[in-house]
RODREN-732490 format. One record per residue (C-alpha): residue number from 1; residue in one letter; chain; x, y, z. Coordinates in Angstrom, 2 decimals, decimal comma. Layout:
N
- seq_type_mol_east_north_up
- NUM_A_A_X_Y_Z
...
//
This chain:
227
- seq_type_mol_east_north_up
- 1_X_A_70,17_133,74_75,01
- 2_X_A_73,84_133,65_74,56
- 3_X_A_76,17_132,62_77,62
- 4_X_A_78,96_134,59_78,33
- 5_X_A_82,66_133,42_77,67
- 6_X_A_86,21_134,18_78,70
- 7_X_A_88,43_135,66_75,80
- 8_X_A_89,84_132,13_75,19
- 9_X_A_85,93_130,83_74,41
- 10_X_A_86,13_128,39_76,76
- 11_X_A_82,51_128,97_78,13
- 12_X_A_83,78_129,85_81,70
- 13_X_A_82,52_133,11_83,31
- 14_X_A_85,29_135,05_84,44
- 15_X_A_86,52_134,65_87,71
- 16_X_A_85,66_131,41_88,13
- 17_X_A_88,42_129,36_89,45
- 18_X_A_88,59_126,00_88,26
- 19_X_A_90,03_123,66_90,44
- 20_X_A_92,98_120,98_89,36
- 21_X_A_92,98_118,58_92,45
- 22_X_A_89,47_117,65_93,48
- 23_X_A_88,76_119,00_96,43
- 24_X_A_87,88_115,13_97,82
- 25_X_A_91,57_114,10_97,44
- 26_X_A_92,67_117,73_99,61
- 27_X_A_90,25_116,34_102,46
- 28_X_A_91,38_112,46_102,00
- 29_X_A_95,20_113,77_102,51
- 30_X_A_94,61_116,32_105,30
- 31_X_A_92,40_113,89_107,41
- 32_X_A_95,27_111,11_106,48
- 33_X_A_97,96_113,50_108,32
- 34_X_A_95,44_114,42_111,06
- 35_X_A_95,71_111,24_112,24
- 36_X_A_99,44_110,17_111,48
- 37_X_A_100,84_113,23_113,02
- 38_X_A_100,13_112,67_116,55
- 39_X_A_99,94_109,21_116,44
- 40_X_A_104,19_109,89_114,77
- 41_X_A_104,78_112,28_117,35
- 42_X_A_103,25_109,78_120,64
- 43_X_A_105,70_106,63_118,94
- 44_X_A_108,28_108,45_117,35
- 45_X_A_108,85_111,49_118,23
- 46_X_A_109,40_114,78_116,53
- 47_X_A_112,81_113,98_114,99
- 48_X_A_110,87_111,77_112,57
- 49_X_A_109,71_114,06_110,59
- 50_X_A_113,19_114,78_109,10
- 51_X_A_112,36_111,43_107,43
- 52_X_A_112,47_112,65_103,80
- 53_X_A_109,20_110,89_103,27
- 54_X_A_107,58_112,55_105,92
- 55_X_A_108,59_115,65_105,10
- 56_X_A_107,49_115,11_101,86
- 57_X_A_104,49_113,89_102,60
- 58_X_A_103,57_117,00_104,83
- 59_X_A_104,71_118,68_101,49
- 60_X_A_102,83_117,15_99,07
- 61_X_A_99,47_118,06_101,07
- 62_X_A_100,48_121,66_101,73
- 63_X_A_100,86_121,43_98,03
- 64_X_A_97,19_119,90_97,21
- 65_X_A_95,78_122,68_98,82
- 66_X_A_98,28_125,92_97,31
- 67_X_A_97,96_123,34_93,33
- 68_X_A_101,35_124,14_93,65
- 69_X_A_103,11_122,73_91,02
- 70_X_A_106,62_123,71_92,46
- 71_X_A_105,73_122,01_95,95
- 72_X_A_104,50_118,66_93,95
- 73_X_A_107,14_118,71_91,69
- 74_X_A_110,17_118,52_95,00
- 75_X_A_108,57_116,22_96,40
- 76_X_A_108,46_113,71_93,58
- 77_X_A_112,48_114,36_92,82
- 78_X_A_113,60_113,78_96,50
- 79_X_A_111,27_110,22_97,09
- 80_X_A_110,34_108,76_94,13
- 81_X_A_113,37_107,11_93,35
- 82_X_A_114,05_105,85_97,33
- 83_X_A_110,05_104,89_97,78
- 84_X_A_110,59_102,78_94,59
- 85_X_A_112,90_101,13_96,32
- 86_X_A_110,97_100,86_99,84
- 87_X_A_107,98_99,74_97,41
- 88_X_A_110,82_96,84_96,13
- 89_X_A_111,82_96,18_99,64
- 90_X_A_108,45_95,42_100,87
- 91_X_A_107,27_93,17_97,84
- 92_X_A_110,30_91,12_98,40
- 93_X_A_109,59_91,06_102,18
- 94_X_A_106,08_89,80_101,68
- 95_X_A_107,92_86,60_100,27
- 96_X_A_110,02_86,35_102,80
- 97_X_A_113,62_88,50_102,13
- 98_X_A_114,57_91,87_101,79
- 99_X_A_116,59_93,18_98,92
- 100_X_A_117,34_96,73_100,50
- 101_X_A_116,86_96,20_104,24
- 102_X_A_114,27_99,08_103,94
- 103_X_A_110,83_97,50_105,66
- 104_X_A_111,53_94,92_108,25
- 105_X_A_110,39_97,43_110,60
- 106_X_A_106,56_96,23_108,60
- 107_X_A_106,95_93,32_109,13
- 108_X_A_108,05_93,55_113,03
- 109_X_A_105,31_92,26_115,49
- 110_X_A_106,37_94,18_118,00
- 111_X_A_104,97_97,67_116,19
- 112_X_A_100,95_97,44_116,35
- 113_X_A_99,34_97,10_113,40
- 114_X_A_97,85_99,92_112,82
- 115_X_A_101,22_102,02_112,86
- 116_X_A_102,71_99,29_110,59
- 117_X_A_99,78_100,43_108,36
- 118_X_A_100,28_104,50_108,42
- 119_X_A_103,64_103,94_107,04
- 120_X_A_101,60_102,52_103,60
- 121_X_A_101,66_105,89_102,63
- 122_X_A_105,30_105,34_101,52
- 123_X_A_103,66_102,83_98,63
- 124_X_A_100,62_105,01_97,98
- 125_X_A_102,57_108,53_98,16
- 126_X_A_104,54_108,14_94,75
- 127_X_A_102,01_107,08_92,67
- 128_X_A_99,72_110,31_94,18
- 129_X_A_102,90_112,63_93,08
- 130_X_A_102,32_111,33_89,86
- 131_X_A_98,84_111,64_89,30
- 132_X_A_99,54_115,24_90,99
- 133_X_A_102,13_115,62_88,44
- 134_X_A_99,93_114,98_85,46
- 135_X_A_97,36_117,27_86,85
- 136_X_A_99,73_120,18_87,81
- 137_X_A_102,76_119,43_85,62
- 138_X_A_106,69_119,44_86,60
- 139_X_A_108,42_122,63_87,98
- 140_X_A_111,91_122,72_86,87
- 141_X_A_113,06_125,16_89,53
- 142_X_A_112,18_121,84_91,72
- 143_X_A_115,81_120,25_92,05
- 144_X_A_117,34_123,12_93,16
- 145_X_A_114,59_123,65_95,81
- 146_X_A_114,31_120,12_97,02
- 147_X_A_118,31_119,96_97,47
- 148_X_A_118,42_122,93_99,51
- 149_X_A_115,61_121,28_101,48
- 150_X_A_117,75_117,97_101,38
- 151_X_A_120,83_119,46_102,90
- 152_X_A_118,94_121,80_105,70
- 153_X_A_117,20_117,93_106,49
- 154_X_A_120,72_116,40_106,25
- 155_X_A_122,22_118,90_108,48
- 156_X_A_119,68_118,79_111,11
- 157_X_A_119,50_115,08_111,46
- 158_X_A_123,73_115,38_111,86
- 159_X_A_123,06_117,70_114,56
- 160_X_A_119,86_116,37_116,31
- 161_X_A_119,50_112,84_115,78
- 162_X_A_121,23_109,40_117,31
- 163_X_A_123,40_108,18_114,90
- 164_X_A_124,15_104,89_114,05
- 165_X_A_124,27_101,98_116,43
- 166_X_A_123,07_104,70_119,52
- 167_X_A_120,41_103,55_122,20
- 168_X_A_118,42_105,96_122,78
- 169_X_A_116,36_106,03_126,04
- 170_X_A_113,00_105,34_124,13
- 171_X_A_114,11_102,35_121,50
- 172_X_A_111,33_104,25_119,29
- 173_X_A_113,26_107,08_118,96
- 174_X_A_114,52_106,71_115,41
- 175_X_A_118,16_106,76_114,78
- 176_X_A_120,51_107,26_111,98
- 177_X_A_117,59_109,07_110,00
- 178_X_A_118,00_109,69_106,26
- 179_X_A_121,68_107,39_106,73
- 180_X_A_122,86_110,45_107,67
- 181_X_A_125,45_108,01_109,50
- 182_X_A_125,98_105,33_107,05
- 183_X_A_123,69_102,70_105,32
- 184_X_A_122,98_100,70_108,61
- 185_X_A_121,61_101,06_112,11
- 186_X_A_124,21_98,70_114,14
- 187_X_A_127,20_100,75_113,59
- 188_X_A_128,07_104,23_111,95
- 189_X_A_130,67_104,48_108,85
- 190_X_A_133,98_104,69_109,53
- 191_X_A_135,50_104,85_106,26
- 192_X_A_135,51_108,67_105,80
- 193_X_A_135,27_111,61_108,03
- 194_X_A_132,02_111,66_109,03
- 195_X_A_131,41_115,60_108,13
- 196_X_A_132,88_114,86_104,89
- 197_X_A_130,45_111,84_104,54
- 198_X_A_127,55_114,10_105,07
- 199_X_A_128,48_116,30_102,07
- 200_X_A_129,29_113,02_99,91
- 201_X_A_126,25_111,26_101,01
- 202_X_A_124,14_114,46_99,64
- 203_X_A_126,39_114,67_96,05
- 204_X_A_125,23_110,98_95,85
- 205_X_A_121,66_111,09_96,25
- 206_X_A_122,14_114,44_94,53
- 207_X_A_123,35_111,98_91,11
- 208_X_A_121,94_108,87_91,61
- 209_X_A_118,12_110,16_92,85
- 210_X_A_117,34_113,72_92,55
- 211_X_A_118,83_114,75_89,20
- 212_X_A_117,44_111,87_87,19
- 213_X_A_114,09_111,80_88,67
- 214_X_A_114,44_115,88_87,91
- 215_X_A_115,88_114,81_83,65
- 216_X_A_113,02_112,08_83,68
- 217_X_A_110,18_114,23_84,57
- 218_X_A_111,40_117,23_82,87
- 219_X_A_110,77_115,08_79,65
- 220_X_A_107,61_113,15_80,42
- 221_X_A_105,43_116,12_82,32
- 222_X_A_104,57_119,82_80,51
- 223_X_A_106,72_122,17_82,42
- 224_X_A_104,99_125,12_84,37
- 225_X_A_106,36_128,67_84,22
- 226_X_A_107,35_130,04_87,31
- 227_X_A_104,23_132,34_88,92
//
């Protein structure tokens, strides 16, 4: 008896949808959020999920689920270049500095453990946007997306968030989020307008993050056509 193929004689009946993240991963990163969300919200607060990483991570699920390759793709141009960096940070802190000042808050005994343990995701999170990548490939329409994304985050943590050296009546309320304010926590920047800081702040992740991530993985993954 012969078996019925599609016209590209692949052996697949039509209709058949073949899956390009295993459904196992989908679960692993939904049941990962269903427990980081509220346990974020209780500590944090709400305002934390204008982290970019957050956001992105929220993003990169949603994206799992849709195989979106346009969802995968702006997430891997807004963080892969900063959790590079984080991923630096905390090698370096494991022997004892910090090159970046990004993860003390890991290595702070006053945070229990196990919340010092849900923000691992920023190590694991890049190298799952890769393998994503390779499975999904690169949407070019992504740096465009993620830097209207960037700015909307930008703006709100202007308008919501403590800025730099605040004290906020719950000390976990985070402040100063995406350095919105200026590269540290004791004191905001005072070396520009601060609106005008906001726009330059986004022009320089904007060159030295978003578009080369966005040239690199134009070049190294198959792009997708836009559905």
């Amino acid at each position: 008896m012969r078996h019925r193929t599609d016209a590209a004689g692949s052996g697949e009946l039509p209709g058949i949808n073949k899956y390009k993240v295993p459904m196992a991963a989908k679960v692993a990163g939904t049941a990962f959020l269903a427990v980081l969300v509220p346990i974020y919200l209780r500590t944090y607060g709400p305002t934390n999920f204008l982290w970019f990483c957050d956001a992105a991570l929220i993003l990169a699920v949603a994206g799992m689920w849709l195989e979106s390759p346009l969802l995968i793709s702006m997430c891997s141009v807004g963080i892969l270049v900063p959790q590079i960096l984080w991923l630096v940070d905390f090698g370096s802190g494991l022997l004892g500095f910090y090159l970046f000042g990004l993860t003390g808050y890991m290595f702070d005994a006053r945070i229990p453990v196990f919340i010092r343990g849900l923000s691992l995701f920023h190590g694991w999170l890049p190298l799952l946007l890769v393998w994503l990548l390779t499975r999904l490939g690169y949407d070019k329409r992504a740096l465009a997306s993620w830097t209207a994304l960037a700015a909307g985050l930008l703006l709100a943590c202007y308008f919501i968030s403590p800025p730099a050296g605040a004290t906020p009546p719950d000390p976990n309320t985070p402040i100063n989020i995406n350095y919105v304010y200026g590269l540290g926590e004791q004191h905001a920047q005072k070396w520009v307008n601060q609106n005008l800081y906001v726009v330059l702040w986004l022009g320089a992740l904007w060159l030295g993050a978003f578009l080369p991530t966005h040239l690199a993985l134009s070049r190294t993954f198959a792009a997708k056509r836009p559905s």
